[in-house]
matplotlib code that plots the C-alpha trace (Angstrom):
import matplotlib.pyplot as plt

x = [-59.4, -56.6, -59.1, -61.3, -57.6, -56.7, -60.5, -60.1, -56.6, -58.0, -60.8, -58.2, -56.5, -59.7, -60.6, -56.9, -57.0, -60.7, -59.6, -56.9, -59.4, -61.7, -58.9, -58.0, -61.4, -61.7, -58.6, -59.8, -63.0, -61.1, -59.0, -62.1, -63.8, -60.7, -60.7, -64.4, -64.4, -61.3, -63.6, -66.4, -64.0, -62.8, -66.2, -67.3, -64.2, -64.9, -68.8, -67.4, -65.1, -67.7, -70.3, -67.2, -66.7, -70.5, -70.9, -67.6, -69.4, -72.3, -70.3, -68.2, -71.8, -73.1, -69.9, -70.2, -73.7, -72.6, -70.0, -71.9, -74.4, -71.8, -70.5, -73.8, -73.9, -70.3, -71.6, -74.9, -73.1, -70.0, -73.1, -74.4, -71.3, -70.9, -74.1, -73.5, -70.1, -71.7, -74.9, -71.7, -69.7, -72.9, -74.0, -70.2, -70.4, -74.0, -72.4, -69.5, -71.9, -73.9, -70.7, -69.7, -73.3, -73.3, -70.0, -71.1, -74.1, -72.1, -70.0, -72.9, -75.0, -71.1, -70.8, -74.5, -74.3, -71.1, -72.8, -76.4, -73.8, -72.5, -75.7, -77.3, -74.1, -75.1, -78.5, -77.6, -75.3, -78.3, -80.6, -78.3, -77.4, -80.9, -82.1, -78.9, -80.7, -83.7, -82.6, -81.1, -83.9, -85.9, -83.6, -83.7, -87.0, -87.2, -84.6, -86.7, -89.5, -88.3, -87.0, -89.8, -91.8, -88.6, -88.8, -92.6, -92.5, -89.2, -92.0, -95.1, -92.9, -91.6, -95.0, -96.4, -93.2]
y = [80.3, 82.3, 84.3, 81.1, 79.2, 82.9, 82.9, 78.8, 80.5, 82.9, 81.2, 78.2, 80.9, 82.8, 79.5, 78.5, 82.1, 81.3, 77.7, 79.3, 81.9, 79.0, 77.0, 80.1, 80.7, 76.6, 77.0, 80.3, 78.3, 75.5, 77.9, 80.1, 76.8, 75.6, 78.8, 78.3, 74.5, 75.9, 79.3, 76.6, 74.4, 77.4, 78.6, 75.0, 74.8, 78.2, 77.3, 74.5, 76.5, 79.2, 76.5, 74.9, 78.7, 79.4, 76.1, 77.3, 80.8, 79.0, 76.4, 79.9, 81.9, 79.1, 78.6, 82.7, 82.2, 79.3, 81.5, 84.3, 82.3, 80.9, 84.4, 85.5, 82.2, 83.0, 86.3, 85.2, 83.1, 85.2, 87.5, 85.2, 83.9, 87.9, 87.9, 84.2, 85.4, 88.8, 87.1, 84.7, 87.4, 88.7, 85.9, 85.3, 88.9, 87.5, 84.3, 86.7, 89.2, 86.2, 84.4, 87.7, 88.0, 84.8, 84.9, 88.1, 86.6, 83.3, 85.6, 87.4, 84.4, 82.5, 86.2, 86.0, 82.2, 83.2, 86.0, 84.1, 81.4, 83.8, 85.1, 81.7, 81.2, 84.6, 83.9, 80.5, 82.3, 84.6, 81.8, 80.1, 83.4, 84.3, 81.0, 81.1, 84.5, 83.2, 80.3, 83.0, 84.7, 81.7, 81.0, 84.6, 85.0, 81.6, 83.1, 85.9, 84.2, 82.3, 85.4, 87.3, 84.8, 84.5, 88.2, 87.9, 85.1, 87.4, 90.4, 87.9, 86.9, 90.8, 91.6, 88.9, 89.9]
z = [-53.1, -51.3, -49.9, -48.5, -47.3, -45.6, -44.1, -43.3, -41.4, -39.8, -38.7, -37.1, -36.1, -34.6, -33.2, -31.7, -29.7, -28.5, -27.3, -25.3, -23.8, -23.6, -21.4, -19.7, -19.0, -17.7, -15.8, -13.9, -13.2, -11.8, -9.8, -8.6, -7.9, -6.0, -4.3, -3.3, -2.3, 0.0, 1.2, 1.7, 3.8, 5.7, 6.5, 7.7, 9.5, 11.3, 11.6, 13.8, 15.6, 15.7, 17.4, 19.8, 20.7, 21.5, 23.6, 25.3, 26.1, 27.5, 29.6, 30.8, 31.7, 33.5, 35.3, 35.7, 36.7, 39.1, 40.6, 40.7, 43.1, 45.3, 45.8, 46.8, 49.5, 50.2, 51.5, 52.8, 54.8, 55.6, 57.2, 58.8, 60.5, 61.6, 62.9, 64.9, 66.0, 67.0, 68.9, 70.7, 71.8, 73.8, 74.7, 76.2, 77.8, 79.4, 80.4, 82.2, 83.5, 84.7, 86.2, 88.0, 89.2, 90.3, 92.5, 94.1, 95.2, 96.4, 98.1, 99.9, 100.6, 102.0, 104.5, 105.1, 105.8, 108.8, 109.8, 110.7, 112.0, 114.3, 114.7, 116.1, 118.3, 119.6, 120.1, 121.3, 123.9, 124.7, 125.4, 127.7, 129.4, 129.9, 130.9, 133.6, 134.7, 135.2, 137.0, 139.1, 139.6, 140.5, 143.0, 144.4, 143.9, 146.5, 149.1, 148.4, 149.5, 152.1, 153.7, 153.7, 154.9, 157.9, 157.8, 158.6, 161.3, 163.3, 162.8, 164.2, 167.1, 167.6, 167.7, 170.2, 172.6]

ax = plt.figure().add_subplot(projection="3d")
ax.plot(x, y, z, "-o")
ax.set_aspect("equal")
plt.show()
């Protein structure tokens, strides 16, 4: 009977020790699953982050991708602003050019103008000057007349003395 109480001990005794590894054992579980109900909050909590994060990339490429385009009209048009300022500053040469051109010939046609006005006063001059020489010559070409036509009545009358 000692031997069954010692065995009935040991056995308590066997089972005590295997209750304790048996809470032990419960309370690592709870800890472990603790630990993993906090892993699988943290990893939800980062999946969110993760996804806020991804649909902050995307926002950022687009807005990269947005940039990138209004660089590329920034520089279109910077070009073509080059090329319109370029075309106006001919265009403003031509206009001077055209200007200078312009008061040349205004200044050629305003001597040209005087010198046919000087001209015509000339001519004008001319005309009267010759139409006062041939009203001379009219009238010498009458005394002319008239004294040949004396000449030839003395020269009758000589010749019938």
């Amino acid at each position: 009977m000692d031997k069954l109480k010692e065995k009935i001990n040991k056995l308590k005794l066997d089972a005590e020790t295997w209750q304790e590894k048996h809470d032990d054992v419960n309370s690592k579980i709870k800890v472990l699953e603790q630990e993993a109900l906090e892993k699988d909050h943290q990893i939800q909590a980062l999946t969110r982050k993760n996804d806020v994060l991804e649909e902050q990339v995307e926002k950022l490429e687009e807005q990269l991708s947005t940039s990138k385009e209004t660089v590329n009209e920034s520089h279109s048009l910077k070009t073509n602003n080059e090329n319109i300022t370029k075309k106006n500053q001919l265009l403003e040469e031509e206009l001077e050019a055209a200007d200078k051109n312009l008061k040349e010939t205004t200044e050629k046609l305003r001597d040209n103008d005087i010198k046919a006005e000087a001209l015509e006063k000339k001519v004008t001059s001319l005309e009267n000057e010759r139409e006062e020489w041939e009203r001379k010559f009219e009238e010498l070409q009458e005394k002319y007349n008239a004294t040949r036509e004396e000449l030839d009545a003395i020269s009758e009358q000589l010749e019938n003395l």
